[in-house]
C-alpha positions as CSV (number, residue, x, y, z in Angstrom):
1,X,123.5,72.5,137.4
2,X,119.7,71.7,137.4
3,X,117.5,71.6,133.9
4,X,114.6,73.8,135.5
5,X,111.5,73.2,132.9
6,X,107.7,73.9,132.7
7,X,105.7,70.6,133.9
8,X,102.1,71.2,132.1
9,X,101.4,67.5,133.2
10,X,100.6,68.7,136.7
11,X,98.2,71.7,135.9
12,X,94.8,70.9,135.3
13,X,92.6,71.5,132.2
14,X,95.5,71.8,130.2
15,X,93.8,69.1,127.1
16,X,90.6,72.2,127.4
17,X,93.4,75.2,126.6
18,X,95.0,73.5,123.8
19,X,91.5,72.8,122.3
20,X,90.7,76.5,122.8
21,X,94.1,77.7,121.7
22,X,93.7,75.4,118.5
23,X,90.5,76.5,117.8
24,X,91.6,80.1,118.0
25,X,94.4,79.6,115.6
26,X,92.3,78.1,113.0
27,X,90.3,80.9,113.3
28,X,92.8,84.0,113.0
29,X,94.6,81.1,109.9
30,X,90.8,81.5,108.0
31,X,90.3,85.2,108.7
32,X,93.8,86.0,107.5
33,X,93.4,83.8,104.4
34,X,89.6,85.9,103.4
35,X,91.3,88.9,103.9
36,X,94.3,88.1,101.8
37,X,91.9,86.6,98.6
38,X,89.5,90.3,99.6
39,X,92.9,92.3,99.4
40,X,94.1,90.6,95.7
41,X,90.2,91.4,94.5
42,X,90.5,95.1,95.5
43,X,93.5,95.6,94.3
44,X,92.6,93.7,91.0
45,X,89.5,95.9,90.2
46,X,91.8,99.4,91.4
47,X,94.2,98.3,88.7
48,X,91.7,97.6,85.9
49,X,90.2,101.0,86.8
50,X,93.7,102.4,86.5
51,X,94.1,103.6,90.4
C-alpha cells in the first residue's frame, strides 16, 4: 500500500497563509477573550441589580 499525503513544500506562498492564518487566530483568541471579561461584567451588574 502507498502513504498518500499533502506535500505543502511544493505550493507556493505557503510561509504568506500561515502568517495570515496566525494572525487571524490571534485575532478571533483576543475578541473571544473581551467578550468573555464583557459577558462576566454584564452578568455581574444583572445580579447586583437582582435580574
Amino acid at each position: 500500500m502507498m502513504d498518500v499525503f499533502p506535500d505543502f513544500g511544493s505550493v507556493g506562498g505557503t510561509s504568506d497563509l500561515r502568517a495570515i492564518v496566525g494572525a487571524l487566530c490571534m485575532f478571533v483568541l483576543v475578541i473571544a477573550v473581551l467578550m468573555l471579561i464583557v459577558s462576566a461584567i454584564v452578568w455581574a451588574i444583572a445580579s447586583a441589580s437582582g435580574n
